[in-house]
C-alpha positions as CSV (number, residue, x, y, z in Angstrom):
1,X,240.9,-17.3,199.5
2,X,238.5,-18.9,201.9
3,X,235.9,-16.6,204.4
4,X,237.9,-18.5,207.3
5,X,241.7,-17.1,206.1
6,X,239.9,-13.4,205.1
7,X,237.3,-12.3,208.2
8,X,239.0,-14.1,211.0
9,X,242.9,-15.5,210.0
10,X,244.7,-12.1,208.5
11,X,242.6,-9.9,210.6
12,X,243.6,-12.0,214.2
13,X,247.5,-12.1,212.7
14,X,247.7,-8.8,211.8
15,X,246.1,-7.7,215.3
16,X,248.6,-9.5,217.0
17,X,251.4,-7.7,214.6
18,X,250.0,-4.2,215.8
19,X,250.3,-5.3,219.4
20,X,254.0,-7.2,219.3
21,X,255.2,-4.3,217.5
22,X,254.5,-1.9,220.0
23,X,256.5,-4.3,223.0
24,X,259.4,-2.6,224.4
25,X,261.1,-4.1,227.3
26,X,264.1,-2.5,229.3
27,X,263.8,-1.7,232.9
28,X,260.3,-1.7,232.3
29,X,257.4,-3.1,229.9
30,X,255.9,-0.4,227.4
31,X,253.8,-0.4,224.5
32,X,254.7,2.5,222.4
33,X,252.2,3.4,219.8
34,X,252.9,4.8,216.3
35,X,254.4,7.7,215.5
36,X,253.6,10.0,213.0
37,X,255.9,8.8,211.0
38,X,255.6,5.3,210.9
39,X,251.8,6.0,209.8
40,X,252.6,8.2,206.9
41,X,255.0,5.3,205.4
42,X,252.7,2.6,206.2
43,X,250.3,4.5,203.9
44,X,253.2,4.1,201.1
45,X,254.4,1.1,201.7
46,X,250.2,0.2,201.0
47,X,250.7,1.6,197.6
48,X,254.1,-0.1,197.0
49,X,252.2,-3.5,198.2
50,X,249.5,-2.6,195.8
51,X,251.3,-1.7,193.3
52,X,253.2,-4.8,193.2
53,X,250.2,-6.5,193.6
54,X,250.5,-8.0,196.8
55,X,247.7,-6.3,198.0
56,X,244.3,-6.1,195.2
57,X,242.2,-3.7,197.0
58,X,239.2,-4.6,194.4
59,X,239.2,-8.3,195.4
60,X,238.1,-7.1,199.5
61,X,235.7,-3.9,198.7
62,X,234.0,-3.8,195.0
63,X,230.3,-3.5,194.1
64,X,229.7,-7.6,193.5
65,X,230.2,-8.1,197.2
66,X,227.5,-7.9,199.7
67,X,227.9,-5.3,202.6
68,X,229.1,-7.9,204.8
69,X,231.6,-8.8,202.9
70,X,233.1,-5.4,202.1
71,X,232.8,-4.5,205.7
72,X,234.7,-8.3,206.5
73,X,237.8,-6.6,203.6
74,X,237.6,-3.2,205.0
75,X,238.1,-4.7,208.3
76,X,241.0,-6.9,206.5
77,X,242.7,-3.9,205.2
78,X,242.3,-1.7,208.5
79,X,244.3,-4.5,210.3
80,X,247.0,-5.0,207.6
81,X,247.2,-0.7,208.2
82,X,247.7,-0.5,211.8
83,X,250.4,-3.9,211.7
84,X,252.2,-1.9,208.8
85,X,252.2,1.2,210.5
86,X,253.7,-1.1,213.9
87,X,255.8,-3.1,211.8
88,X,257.9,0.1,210.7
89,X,257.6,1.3,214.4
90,X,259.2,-1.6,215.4
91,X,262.2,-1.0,213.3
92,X,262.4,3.0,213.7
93,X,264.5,4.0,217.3
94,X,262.4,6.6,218.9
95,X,263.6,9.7,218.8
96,X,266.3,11.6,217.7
97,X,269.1,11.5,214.1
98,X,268.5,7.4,214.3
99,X,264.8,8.1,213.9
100,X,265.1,10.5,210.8
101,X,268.1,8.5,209.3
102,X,265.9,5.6,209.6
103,X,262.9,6.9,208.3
104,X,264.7,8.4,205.2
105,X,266.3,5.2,204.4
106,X,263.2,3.5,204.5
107,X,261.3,6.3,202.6
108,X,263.8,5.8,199.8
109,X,263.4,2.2,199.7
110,X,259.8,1.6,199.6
111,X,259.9,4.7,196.6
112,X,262.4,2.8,194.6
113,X,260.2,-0.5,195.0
114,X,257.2,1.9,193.8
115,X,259.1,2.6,190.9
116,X,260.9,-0.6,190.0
117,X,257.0,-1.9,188.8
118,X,258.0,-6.1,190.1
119,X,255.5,-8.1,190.1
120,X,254.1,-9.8,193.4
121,X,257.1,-12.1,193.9
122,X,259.4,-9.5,193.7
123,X,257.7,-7.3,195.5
124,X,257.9,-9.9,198.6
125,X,261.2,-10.3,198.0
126,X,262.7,-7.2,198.2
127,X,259.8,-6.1,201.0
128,X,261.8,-9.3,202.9
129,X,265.3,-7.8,202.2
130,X,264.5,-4.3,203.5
131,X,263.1,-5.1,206.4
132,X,265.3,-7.7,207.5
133,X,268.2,-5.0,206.7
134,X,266.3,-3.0,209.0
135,X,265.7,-5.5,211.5
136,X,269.8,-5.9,211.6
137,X,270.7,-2.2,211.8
138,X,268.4,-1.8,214.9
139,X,268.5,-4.7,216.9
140,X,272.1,-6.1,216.3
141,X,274.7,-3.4,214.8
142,X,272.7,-0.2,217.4
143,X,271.5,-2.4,220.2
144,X,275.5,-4.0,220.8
145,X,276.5,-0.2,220.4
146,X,274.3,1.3,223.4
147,X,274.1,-2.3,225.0
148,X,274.1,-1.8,229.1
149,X,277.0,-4.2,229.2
150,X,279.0,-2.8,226.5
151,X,282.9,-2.4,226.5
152,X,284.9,0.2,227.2
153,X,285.6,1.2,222.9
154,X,281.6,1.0,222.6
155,X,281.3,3.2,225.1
156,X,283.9,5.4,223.6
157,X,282.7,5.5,220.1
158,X,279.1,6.3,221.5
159,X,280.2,9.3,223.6
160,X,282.0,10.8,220.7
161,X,279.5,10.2,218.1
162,X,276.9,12.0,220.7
163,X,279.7,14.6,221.1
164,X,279.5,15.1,217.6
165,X,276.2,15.4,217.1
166,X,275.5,17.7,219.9
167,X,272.9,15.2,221.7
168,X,271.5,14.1,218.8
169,X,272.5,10.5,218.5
170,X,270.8,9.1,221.5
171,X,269.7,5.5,222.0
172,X,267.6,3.8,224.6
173,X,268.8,0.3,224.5
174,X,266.0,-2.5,224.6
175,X,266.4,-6.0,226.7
176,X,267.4,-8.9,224.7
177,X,263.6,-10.6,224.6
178,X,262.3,-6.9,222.2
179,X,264.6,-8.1,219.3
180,X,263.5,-11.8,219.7
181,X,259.9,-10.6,219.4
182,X,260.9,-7.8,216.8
183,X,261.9,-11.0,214.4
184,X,258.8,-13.0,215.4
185,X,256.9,-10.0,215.0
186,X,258.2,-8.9,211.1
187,X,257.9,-12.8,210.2
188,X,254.4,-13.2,211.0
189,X,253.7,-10.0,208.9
190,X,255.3,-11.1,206.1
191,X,253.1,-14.8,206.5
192,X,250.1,-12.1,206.5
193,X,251.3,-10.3,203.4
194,X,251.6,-13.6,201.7
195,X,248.7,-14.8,203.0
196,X,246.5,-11.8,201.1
197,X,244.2,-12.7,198.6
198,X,245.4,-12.6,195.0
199,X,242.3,-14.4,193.5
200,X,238.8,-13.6,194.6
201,X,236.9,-14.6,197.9
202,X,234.1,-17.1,198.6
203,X,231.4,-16.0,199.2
204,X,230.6,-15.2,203.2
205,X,227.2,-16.1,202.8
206,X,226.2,-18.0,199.8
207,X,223.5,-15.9,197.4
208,X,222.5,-16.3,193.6
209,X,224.6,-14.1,191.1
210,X,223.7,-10.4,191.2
211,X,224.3,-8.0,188.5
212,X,225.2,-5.1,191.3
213,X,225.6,-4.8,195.2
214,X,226.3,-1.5,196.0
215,X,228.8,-1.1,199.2
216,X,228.4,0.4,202.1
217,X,229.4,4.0,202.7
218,X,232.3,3.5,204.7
219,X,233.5,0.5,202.3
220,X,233.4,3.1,199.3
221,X,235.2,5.5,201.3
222,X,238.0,2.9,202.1
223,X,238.1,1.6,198.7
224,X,238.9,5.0,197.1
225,X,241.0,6.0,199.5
226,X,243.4,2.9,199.0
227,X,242.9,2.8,194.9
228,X,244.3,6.5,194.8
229,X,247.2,5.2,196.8
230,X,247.9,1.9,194.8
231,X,249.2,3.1,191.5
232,X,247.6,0.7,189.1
233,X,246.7,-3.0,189.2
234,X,245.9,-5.8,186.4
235,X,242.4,-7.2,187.1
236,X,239.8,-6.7,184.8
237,X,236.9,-5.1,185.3
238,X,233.5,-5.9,184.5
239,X,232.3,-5.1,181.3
240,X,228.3,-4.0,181.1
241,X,228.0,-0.7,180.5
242,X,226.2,1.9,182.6
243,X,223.1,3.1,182.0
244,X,222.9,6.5,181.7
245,X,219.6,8.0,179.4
246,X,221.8,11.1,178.6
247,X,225.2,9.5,176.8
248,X,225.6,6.1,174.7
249,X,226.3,3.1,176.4
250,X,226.4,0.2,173.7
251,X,227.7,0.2,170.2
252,X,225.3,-1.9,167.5
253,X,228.3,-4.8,166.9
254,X,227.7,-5.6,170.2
255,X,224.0,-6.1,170.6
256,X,223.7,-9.9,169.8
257,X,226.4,-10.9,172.3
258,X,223.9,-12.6,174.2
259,X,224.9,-15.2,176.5
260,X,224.7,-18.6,174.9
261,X,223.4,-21.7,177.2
262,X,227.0,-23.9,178.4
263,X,226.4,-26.8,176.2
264,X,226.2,-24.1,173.0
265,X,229.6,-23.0,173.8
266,X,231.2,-25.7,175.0
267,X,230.2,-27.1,171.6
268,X,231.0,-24.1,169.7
269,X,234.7,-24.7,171.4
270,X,234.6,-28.1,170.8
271,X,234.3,-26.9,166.7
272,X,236.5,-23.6,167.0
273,X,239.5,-22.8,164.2
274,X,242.1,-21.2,165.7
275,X,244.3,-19.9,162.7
276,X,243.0,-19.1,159.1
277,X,245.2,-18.3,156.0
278,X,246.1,-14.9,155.8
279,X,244.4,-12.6,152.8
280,X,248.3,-10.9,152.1
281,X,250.7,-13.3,151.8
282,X,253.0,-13.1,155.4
283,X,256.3,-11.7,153.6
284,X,254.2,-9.0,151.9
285,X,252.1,-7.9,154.6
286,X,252.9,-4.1,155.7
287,X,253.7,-4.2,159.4
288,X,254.4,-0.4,159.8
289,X,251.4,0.8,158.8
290,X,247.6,0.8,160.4
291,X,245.6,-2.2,159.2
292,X,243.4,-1.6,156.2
293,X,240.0,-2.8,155.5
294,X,236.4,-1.1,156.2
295,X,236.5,1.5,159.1
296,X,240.6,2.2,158.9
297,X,242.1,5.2,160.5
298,X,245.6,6.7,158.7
299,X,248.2,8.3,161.4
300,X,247.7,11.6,160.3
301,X,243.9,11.6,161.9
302,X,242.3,13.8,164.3
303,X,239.6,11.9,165.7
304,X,235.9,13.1,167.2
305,X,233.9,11.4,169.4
306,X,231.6,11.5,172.5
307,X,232.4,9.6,175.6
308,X,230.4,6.4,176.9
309,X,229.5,5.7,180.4
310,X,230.6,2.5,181.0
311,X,232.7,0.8,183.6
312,X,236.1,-0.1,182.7
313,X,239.2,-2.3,184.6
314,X,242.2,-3.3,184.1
315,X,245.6,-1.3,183.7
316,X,245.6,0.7,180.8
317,X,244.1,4.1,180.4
318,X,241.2,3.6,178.1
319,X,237.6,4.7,177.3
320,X,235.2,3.6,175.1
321,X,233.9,6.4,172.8
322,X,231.2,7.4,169.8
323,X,232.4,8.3,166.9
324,X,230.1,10.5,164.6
325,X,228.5,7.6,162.9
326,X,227.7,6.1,165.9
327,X,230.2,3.4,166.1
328,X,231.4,2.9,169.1
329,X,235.4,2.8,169.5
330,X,238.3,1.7,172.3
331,X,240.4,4.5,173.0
332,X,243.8,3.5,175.0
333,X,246.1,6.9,176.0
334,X,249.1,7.6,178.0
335,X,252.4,8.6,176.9
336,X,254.3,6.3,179.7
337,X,252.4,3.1,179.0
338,X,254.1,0.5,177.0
339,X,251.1,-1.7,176.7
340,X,249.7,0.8,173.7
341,X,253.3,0.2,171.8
342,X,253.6,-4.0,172.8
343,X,249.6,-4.0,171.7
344,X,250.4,-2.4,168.3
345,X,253.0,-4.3,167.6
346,X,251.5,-7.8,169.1
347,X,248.0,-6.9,167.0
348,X,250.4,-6.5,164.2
349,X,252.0,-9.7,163.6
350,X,249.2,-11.8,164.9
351,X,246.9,-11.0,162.0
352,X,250.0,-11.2,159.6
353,X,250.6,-14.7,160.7
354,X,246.6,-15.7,160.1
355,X,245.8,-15.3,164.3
356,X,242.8,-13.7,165.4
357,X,243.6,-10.6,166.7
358,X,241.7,-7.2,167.2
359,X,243.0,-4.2,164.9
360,X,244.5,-1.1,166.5
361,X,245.0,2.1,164.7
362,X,247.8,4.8,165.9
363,X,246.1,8.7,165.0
364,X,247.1,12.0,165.8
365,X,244.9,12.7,168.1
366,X,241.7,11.9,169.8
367,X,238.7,14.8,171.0
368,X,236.8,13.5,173.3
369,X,233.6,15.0,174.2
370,X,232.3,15.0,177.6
371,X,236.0,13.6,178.4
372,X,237.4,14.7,182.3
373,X,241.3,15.1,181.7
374,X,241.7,11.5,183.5
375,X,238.3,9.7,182.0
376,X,239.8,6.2,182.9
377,X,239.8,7.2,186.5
378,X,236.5,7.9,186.6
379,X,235.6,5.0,184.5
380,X,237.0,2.2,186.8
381,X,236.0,4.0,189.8
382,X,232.7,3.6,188.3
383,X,233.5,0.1,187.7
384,X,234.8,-0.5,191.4
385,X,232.0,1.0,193.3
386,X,228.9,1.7,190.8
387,X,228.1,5.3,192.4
388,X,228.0,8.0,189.4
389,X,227.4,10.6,191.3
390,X,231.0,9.8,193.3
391,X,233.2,9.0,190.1
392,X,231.9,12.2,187.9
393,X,231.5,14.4,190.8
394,X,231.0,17.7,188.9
395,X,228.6,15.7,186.3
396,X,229.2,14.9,182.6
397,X,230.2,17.8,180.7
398,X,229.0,16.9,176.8
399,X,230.6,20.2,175.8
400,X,234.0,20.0,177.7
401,X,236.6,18.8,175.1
402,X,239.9,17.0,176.5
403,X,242.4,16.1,173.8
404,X,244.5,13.0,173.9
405,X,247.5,13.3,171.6
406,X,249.2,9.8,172.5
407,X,246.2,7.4,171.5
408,X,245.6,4.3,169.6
409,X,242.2,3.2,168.4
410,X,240.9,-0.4,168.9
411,X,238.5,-2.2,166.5
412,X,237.7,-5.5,167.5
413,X,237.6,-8.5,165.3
414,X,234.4,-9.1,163.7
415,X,232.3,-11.9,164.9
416,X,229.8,-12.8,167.9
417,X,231.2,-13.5,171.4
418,X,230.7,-16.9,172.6
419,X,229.6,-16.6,176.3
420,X,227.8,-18.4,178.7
421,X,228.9,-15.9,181.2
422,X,230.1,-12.1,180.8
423,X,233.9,-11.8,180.1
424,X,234.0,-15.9,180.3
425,X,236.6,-15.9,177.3
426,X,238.7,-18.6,177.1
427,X,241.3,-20.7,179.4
428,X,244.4,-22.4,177.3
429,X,243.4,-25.2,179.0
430,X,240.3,-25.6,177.4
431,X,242.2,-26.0,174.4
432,X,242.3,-29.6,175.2
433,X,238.6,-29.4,174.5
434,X,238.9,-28.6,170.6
435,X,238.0,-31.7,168.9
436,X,239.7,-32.1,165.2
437,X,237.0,-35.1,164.4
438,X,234.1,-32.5,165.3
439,X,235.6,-29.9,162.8
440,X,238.1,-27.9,165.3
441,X,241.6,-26.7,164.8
442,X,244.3,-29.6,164.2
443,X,246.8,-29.9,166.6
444,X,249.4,-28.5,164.7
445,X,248.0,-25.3,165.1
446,X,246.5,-25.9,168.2
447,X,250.7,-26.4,169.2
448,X,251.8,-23.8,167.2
449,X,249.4,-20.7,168.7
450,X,250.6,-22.2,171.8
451,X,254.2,-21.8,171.0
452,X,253.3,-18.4,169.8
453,X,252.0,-17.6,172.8
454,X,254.9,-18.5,174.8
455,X,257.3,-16.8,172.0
456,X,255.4,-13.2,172.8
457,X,255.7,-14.0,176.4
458,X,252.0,-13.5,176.6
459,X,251.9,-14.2,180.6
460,X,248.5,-12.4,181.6
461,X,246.2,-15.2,180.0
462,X,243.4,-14.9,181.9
463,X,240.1,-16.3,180.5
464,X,239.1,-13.2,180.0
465,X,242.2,-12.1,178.0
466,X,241.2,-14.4,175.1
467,X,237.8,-14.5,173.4
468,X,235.5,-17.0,171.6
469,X,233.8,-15.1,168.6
470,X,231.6,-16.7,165.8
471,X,233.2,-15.4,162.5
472,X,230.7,-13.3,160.4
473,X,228.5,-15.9,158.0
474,X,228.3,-18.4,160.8
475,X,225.3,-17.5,162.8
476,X,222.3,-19.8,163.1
477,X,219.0,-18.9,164.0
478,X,219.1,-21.4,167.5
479,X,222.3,-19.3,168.6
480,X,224.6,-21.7,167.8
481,X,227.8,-21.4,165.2
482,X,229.2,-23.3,161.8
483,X,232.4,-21.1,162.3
484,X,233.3,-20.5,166.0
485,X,237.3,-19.2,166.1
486,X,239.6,-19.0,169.3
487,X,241.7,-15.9,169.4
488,X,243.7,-13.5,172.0
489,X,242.1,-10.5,173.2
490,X,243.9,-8.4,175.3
491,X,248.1,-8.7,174.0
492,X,249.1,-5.1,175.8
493,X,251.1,-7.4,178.2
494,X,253.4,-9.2,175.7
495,X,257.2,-8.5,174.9
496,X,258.4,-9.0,178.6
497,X,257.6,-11.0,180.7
498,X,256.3,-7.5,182.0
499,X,255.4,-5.2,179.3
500,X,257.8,-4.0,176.4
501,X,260.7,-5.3,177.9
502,X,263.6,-6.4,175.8
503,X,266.2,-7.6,178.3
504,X,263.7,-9.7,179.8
505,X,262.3,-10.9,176.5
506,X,265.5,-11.8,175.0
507,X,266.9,-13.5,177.7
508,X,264.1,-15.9,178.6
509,X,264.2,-18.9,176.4
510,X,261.4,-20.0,174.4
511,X,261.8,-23.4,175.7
512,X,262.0,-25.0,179.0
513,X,263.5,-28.2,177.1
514,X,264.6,-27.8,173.8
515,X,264.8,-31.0,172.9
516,X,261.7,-32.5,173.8
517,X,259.9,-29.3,172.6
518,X,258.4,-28.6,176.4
519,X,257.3,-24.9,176.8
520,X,255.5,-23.1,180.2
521,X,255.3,-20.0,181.8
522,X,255.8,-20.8,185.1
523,X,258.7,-18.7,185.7
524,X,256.7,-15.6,184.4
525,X,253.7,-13.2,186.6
526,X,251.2,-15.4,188.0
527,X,253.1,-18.7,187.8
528,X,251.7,-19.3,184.2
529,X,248.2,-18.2,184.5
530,X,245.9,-20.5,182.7
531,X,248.7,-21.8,180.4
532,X,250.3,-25.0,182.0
533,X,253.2,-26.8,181.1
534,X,252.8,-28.9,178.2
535,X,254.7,-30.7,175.2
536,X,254.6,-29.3,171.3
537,X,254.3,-31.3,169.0
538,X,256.7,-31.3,165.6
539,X,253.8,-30.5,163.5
540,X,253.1,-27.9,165.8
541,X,256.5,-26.6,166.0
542,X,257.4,-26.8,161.7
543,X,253.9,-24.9,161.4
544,X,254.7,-21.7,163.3
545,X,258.7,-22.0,161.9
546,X,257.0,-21.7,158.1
547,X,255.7,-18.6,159.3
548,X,257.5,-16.6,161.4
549,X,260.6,-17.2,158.9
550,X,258.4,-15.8,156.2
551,X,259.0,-12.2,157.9
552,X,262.0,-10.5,156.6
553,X,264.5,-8.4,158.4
554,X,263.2,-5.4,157.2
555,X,259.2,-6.1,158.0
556,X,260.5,-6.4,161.4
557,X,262.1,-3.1,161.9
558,X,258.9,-1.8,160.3
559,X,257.2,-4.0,163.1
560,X,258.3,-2.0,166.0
561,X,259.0,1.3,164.1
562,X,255.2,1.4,163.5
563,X,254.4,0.5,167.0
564,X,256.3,3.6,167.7
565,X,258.8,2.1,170.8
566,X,261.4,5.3,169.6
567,X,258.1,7.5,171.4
568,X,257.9,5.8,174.0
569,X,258.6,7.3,178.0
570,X,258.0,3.9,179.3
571,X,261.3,2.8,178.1
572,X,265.0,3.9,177.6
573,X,268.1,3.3,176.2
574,X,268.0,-0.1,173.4
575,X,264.7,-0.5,173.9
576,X,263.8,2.0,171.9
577,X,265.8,1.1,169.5
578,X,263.6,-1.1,166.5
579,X,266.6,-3.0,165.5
580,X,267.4,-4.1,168.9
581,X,264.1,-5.9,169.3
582,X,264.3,-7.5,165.3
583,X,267.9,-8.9,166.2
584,X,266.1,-10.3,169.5
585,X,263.2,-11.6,167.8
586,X,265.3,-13.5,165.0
587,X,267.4,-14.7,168.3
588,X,263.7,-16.3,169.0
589,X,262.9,-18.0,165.4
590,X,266.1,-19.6,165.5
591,X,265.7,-20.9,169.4
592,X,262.5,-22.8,167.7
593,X,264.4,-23.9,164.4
594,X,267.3,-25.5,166.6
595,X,264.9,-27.4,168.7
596,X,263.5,-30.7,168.4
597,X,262.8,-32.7,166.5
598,X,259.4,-32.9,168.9
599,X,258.5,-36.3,169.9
């Protein structure tokens, strides 16, 4: 997204969309502006588009952008407004049944896209198909009924059906040229739509890196206006905590992830293991049950803690909290979000197979201290705009108790991050850059954790998803590592290609070419993400076989029994059923033992 497309190109196309669809021309030339209804479903169809991801508010206003800038995106998203709001003008007929027919059609629409949860492509898609249904019923099937010229049964069926309806069904029929520039008008919105950023923008004018740029008062107005509207979105956020003297803001395990210089981690990568043999053998390791080790929680716990200021992003409800040690724990809620149960479960096996993974515990319950109802909310919020005072408007209550009885606990892996930058992580392209003759991972497992990655359908692999960490013991005083290990981070999104989603999952092949072992997510969210296309190798391939056919039948069913999918809200009918998903994952293994034999 260049300055160019953002502060002058959308703005001046979405300008011209609010003035087109306003053009009526019959016996005269009008501009008819937008009625109340057309602005009330522009302000949903903003949260579908948001929603779907076809609009990311946080990438035009957010608090790493100079004023400029978030006045250039509040501008931006003022403009895409007033053209959505004259885009469904252009397809309502102006008064009468036709206009509340037409309005409750497209009300009913754009709150089953809100509810279908597609990605941006789908999304577009099925924006496209409702408005060019639209687009039809108005200015072809309505305008030949009430055309000037029309026959003598048109003019029949109208007069009845007006009849009928006592005067209610009354059209005003529009020249010829209003639907030629209705259709020119709805096609250069739908250019706008997919012109809208997806990635962040350049810079306006170039500066250094700031840790904070607080927006103006009309951008932070704007941006939490449209946030409530959008539902949720996948970005993550940044991830320095707050500080605030009065509550915690860092855990201990986290004070030496200091930011290494490039050509530290660069070598550090270079060097990095990316599987290790697991300490219980794979066919005896219990998947239904919280991992073990120092620090474990058992299902049966009621956990206390104290809540930390600190910004948070992403999807998933979640809030970092104190415990009464003064270890500082993930807490991820909410009893209609499949990411907890596809985490669990994804965590699970990874560690069981000898991946890095971070260990998450399912309890009782959490109490949270100084917790609002909604602390995520607040949190990203927070995160968005860096104004307290506007995210915890009634102040921090360390007294108030809010009780979260759908939560799993994260622990991360033990080990240093590797950054040069905050939340660098990792690309899987960079995996190129592990060198075996320099002491990193062989290719065999280099293929096989790619394979596994495709295998989970782990589509949102951001850099920031995945996480360079130097394994306890390998520390040196300089701030380099002897044991530097590549692993995934964030998993939540896995089973799908959405989240938790076994028709998808089993249906989508593991390979794009079975028999030369080619694998990519290209087809999935985000056209692959970091992950690009690439060939595995037979070693690669016979490595992750051994030890996904290690796992019985039954560790399986205690796979997704433990990661509780028969709880879930966020999914119905099979897919809550644990032997539904072992049958589909077994479908998987044996999709990679048929392949090949891998060049």
């Amino acid at each position: 997204m260049t300055p160019l497309r953002e502060a002058v190109v959308l703005p001046a196309l979405f300008l011209t969309v609010t003035l087109l669809g306003g053009l009526r021309v019959s016996e005269t030339v009008r501009l008819v502006p937008p009625p109340l209804t057309a602005l009330v479903l522009a302000v949903l169809l903003l949260g579908t588009l948001a929603r779907g991801r076809v609009l990311v508010p946080p990438l035009l206003l957010n608090g790493h952008r100079t004023a400029l800038e978030n006045v250039s995106g509040a501008v931006l998203l003022l403009t895409l407004y007033a053209a959505s709001a004259q885009a469904i003008n252009l397809l309502l007929p102006e008064r009468g049944l036709l206009h509340a027919a037409f309005a409750i059609f497209l009300f009913c629409q754009v709150m089953t896209m809100t509810a279908a949860r597609t990605d941006r492509a789908g999304t577009l898609r099925t924006l496209l198909v409702l408005l060019g249904s639209l687009f039809v019923l108005r200015y072809i099937v309505v305008e030949s009924l009430y055309a000037t010229d029309r026959g003598l049964l048109n003019r029949v069926l109208t007069t009845l059906m007006s009849g009928a309806t006592l005067g209610g069904i009354a059209y005003d029929p529009n020249a010829q040229v209003t639907g030629y520039a209705a259709f020119a008008t709805l096609l250069l919105y739908v250019i706008g739509l997919v012109m809208l950023p997806t990635q962040g923008t350049t810079a306006l004018v170039p500066r250094p890196p700031a840790k904070s740029t607080v927006p103006t008062t009309i951008a932070v107005l704007l941006l939490l206006l449209v946030t409530g509207c959008r539902g949720s979105e996948r970005r993550a956020g940044p991830d320095t905590p707050a500080k605030t003297s009065a509550q915690p803001t860092a855990s201990a395990a986290n004070a030496s992830d200091a930011p290494v210089s490039a050509e530290q981690r660069a070598a550090a990568l270079s060097s990095a293991q990316v599987w290790r043999a697991p300490a219980v053998p794979v066919g005896q390791a219990n998947l239904k049950a919280n991992p073990g080790g120092a620090g474990t929680f058992q299902e049966s716990d009621d956990v206390d803690c104290r809540l930390v200021i600190k910004p948070m992003g992403g999807t998933t409800p979640k809030f970092d909290c104190t415990l009464a040690g003064g270890d500082v724990i993930r807490v991820k809620y909410g009893r209609g979000n499949p990411e907890l149960h596809s985490e669990i479960a994804t965590t699970r096996l990874l560690s069981a197979l000898g991946f890095g993974a971070d260990r998450i515990y399912v309890v009782r319950s959490v109490r949270c201290a100084g917790c609002t109802p909604f602390p995520f909310h607040s949190l990203r919020c927070l995160a968005e705009t860096g104004v307290e005072r506007a995210c915890f408007p009634s102040g921090i209550n360390s007294s108030g108790v809010s009780i979260f009885d759908f939560a799993v606990l994260e622990r991360r892996l033990e080990g240093r991050r590797i950054e040069a930058t905050p939340d660098q992580g990792w690309a899987w392209f960079e995996l190129d850059q592990i060198d075996p003759s320099a002491g990193g991972a062989p290719r065999a497992h280099l293929d096989a954790l790619k394979l596994m990655a495709v295998f989970i359908a782990h589509w949102d692999n951001k850099a920031e998803n995945q996480r360079l960490v130097c394994l306890p013991g390998g520390d040196k005083s300089d701030g380099s590592c002897t044991q530097p290990f590549a692993m995934l981070q964030d998993v939540g999104a896995s089973f799908g290609p959405t989240k938790l989603d076994l028709h998808n999952w089993r249906t989508t092949p593991v390979w794009t070419d079975a028999r030369s072992c080619r694998v990519s997510m290209e087809h999935l969210p985000w056209g692959g993400g970091t992950f690009p296309e690439q060939q595995i190798s037979e070693a690669g391939r016979q490595f992750l076989l051994r030890l996904l056919e290690q796992l019985t039948t039954n560790q399986l069913l205690d796979l997704f029994t433990g990661a509780r999918i028969e709880a879930s809200e966020g999914i119905t009918a099979e897919g809550r059923q644990p032997a539904a998903w072992a049958a589909a994952f077994q479908v998987r293994v044996k999709q990679i033992r048929e392949a090949g034999p891998c060049p």
